[in-house]
C-alpha positions in Angstrom: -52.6 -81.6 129.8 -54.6 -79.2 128.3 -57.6 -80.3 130.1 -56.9 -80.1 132.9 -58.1 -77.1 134.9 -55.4 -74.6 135.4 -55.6 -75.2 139.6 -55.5 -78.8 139.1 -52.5 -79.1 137.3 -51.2 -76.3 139.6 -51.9 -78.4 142.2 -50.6 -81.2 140.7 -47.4 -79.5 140.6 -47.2 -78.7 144.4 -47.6 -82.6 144.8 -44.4 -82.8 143.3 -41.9 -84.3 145.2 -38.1 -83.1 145.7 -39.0 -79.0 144.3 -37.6 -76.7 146.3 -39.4 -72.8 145.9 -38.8 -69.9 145.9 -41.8 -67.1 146.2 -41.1 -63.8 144.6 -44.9 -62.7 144.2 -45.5 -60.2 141.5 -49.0 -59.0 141.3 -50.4 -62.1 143.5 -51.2 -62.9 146.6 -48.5 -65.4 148.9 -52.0 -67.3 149.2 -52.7 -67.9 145.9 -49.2 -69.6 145.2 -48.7 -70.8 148.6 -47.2 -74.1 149.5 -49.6 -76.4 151.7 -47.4 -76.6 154.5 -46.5 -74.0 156.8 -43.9 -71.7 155.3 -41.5 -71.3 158.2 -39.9 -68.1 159.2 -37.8 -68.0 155.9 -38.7 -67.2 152.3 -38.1 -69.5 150.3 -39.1 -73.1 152.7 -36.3 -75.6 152.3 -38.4 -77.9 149.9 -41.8 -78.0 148.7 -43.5 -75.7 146.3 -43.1 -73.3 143.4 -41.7 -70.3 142.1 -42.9 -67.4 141.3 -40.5 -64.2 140.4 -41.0 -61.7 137.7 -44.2 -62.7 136.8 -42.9 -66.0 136.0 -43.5 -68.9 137.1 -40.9 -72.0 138.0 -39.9 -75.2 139.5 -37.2 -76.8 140.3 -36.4 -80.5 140.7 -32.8 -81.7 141.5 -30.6 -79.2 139.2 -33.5 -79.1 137.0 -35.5 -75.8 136.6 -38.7 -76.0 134.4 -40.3 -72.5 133.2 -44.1 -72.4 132.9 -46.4 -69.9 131.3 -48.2 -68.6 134.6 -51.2 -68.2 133.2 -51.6 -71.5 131.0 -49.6 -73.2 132.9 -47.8 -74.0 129.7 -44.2 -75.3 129.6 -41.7 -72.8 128.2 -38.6 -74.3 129.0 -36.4 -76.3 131.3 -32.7 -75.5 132.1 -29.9 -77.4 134.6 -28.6 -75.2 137.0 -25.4 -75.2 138.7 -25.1 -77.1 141.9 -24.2 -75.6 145.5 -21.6 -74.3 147.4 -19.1 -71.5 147.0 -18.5 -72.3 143.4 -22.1 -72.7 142.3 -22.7 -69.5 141.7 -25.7 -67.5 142.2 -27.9 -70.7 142.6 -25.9 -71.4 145.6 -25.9 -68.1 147.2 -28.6 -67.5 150.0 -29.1 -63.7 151.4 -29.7 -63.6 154.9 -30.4 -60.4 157.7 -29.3 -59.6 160.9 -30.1 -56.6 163.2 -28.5 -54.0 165.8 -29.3 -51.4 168.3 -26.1 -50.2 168.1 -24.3 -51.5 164.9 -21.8 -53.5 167.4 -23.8 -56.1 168.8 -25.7 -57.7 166.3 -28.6 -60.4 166.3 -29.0 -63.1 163.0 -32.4 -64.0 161.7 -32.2 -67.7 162.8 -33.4 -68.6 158.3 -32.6 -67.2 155.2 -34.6 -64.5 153.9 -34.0 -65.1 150.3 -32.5 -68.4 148.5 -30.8 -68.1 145.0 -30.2 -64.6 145.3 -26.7 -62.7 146.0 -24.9 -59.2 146.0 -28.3 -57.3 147.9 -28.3 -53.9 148.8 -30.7 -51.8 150.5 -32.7 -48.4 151.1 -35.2 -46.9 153.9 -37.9 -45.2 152.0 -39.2 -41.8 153.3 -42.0 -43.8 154.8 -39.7 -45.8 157.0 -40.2 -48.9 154.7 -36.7 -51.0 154.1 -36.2 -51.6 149.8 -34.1 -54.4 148.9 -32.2 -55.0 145.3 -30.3 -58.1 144.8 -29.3 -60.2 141.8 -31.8 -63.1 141.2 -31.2 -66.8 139.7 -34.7 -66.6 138.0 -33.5 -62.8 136.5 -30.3 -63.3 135.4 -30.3 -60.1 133.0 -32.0 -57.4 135.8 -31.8 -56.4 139.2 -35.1 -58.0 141.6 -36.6 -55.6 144.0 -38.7 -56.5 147.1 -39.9 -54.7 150.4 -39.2 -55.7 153.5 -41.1 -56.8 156.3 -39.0 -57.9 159.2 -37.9 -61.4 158.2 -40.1 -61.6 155.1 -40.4 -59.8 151.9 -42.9 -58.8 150.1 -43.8 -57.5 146.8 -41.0 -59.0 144.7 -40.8 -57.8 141.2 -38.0 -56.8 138.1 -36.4 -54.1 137.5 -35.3 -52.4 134.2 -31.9 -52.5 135.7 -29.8 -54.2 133.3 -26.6 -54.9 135.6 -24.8 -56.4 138.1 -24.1 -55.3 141.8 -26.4 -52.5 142.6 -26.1 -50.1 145.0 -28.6 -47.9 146.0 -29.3 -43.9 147.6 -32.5 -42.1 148.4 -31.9 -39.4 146.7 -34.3 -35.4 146.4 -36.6 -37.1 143.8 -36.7 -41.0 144.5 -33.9 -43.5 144.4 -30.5 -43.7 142.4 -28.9 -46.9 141.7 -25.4 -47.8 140.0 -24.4 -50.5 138.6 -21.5 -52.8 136.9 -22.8 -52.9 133.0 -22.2 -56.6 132.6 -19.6 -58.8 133.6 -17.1 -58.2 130.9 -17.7 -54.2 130.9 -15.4 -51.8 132.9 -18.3 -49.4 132.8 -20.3 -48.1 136.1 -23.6 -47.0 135.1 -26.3 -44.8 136.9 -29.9 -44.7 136.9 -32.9 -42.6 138.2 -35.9 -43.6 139.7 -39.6 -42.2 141.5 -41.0 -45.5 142.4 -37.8 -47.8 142.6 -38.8 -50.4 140.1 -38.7 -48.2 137.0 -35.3 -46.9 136.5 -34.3 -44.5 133.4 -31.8 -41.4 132.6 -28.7 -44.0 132.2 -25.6 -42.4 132.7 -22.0 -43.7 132.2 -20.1 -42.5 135.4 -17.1 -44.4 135.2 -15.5 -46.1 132.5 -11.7 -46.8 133.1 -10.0 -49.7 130.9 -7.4 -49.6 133.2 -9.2 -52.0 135.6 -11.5 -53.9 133.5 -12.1 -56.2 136.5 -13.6 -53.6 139.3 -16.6 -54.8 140.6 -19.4 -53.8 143.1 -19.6 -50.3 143.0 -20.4 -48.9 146.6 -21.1 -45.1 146.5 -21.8 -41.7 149.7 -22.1 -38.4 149.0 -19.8 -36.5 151.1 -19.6 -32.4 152.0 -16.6 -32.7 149.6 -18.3 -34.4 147.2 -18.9 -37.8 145.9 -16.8 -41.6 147.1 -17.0 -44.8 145.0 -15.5 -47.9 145.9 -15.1 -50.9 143.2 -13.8 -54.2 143.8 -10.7 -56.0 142.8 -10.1 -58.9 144.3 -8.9 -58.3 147.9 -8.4 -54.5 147.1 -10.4 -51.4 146.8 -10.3 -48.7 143.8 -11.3 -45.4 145.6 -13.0 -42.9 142.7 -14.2 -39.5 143.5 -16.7 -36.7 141.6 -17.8 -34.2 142.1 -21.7 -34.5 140.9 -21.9 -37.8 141.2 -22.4 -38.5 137.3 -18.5 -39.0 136.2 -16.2 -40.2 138.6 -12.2 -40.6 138.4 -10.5 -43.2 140.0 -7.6 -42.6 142.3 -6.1 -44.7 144.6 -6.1 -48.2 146.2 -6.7 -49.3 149.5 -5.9 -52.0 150.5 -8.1 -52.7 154.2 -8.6 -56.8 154.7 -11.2 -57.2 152.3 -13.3 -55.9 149.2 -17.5 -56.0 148.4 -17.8 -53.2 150.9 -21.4 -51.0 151.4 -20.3 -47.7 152.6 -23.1 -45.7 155.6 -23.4 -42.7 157.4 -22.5 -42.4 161.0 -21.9 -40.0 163.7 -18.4 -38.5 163.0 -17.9 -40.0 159.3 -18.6 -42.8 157.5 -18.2 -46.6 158.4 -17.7 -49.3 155.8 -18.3 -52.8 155.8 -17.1 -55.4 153.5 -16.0 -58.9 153.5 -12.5 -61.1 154.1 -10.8 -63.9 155.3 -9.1 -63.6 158.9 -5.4 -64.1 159.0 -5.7 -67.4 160.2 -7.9 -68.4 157.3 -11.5 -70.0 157.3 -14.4 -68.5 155.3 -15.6 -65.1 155.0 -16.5 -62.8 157.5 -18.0 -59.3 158.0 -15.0 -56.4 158.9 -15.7 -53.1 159.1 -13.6 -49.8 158.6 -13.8 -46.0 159.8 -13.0 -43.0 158.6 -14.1 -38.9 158.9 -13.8 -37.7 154.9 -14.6 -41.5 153.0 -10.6 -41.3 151.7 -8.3 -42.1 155.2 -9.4 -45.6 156.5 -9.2 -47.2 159.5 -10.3 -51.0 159.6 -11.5 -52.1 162.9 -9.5 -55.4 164.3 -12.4 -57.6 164.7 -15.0 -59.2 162.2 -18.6 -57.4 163.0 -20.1 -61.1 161.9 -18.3 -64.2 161.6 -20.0 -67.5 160.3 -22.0 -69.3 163.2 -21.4 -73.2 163.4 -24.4 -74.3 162.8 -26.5 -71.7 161.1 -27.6 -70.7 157.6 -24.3 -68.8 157.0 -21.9 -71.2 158.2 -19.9 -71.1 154.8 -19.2 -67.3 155.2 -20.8 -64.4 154.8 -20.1 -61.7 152.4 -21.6 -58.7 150.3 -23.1 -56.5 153.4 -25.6 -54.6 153.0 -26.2 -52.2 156.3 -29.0 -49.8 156.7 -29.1 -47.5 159.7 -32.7 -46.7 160.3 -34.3 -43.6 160.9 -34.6 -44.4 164.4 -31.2 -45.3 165.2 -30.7 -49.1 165.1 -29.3 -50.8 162.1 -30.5 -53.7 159.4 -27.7 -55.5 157.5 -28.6 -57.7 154.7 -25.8 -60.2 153.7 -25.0 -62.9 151.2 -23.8 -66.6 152.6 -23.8 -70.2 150.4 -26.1 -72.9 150.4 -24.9 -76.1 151.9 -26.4 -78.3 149.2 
């Protein structure tokens, strides 16, 4: 194997059949890693391919995901990952993006934007460019980063962040980001950044045994102060501050659903998150108002519910809105993968 020049043997792994890819390109071109066929107006294609994230570089065969040295093309290690569906985890979650003029009627990118990826959240950058984080299969231990480009993204690379769930804020001197500080800690932490890839100043801002489970911090700054919202289950855990480095948690509201992403909008604050309707069937989108981010009013129909026959016809979950400087919206969300 070692004779073989590196292209061949790369190319020798696109012949491959059954991979499916994913292309997170980190310091190379989508050329140079490309798939022969046409990619489609989703990243990752359904099949075909490799995968690049992290400066890493990957393929995956059935449930089996082989790591190579991207530069010898060296094998590192292989790994079985969990199959799809609801319960597979993160391997089976897909996140997908959907637009609106007016935040009520919205339109769905007819293919997923990102495969084996879940929880996303998102920033416009002062120069009108949308940042997305999510948690990646391929980077289990830190939060992924990419820029977005209508139905494609670009420039996908690691964070430092070590955690789960982020949410993120421009903020006066780049972007803050909290996150859940593993899956068994209670602890929120918060992290600064100048560029958004390079996070540091770590700060503990909530750390309440009380609710070791709380999950998915979603955080505004408010005239009053400072709102986070954590998970539990169906529920939500609303903590205030009022500097936005140590919050208290006070009460908990219970609205439809939980996983919320919490916006500014004229006359208060809107908040989406997901739930089941009372008649049951998968998740859907809901959405609640309110003027000071503590009195809630949910709305009484789902902004998005699962399409028959598209991508997201398991559910969708784990909004991510963005209104844009120029009025309309962009709402990143997480669905499941039908394999």
């Amino acid at each position: 194997m070692n004779r073989w020049p590196r292209r061949a043997l790369f190319l020798a792994l696109l012949a491959l059949p059954g991979l499916t890819c994913l292309l997170g390109l980190s310091g190379a071109s989508a050329q140079q890693f490309q798939a022969p066929q046409p990619m489609g107006p989703m990243l990752p294609p359904p099949s075909g391919g490799v995968v690049v994230g992290g400066g890493r570089l990957f393929t995956l065969r059935g449930n089996e995901l082989f790591e190579w040295d991207p530069q010898t093309l060296k094998l590192l290690r292989t790994r079985r990952v969990p199959g799809g569906g609801p319960g597979g985890g993160i391997w089976s979650h897909r996140v997908l993006r959907a637009t609106s003029a007016d935040g009520v009627h919205w339109k769905r990118d007819p293919g997923v934007l990102i495969e084996h990826a879940s929880v996303p959240d998102a920033v416009q950058l002062p120069d009108g460019t949308v940042r997305i984080y999510y948690c990646s299969a391929f980077d289990e231990e830190n939060v992924t980063t990419a820029l977005v480009s209508g139905s494609r993204i670009r420039e996908v690379q690691p964070t430092n962040l070590h955690g789960v769930d982020p949410c993120a804020l421009v903020t006066g001197t780049g972007i803050t980001t909290w996150v859940k500080e593993g899956l068994e800690s209670s602890r929120v932490v918060r992290f600064e950044s100048r560029d958004g890839i390079r996070f540091s100043q770590r700060t503990v801002v909530w750390d309440d045994p009380r609710y070791p489970m709380a999950t998915d911090p979603d955080v505004i700054r408010t005239p009053q102060g400072w709102q986070m919202y954590l998970s539990m289950g169906r529920q939500l855990l609303r903590c205030d501050s009022v500097d936005g480095k140590r919050f208290t948690s006070r009460e908990v509201l219970n609205l439809g659903g939980s996983v919320c992403d919490t916006i500014s909008v004229d006359g208060g604050y809107r908040m989406f998150f997901h739930g089941q309707p009372a008649s049951g069937g998968p998740l859907c989108l809901w959405s609640a108002r309110s003027k000071d981010g503590k009195n809630w009013r949910t709305d009484t129909e789902p902004v998005l519910a699962p399409s028959l026959n598209g991508p997201d016809f398991r559910g969708i979950g784990d909004a991510a809105p963005v209104r844009l400087k120029d009025g309309s919206y962009v709402l990143f969300c997480k669905s499941f993968s039908p394999e």
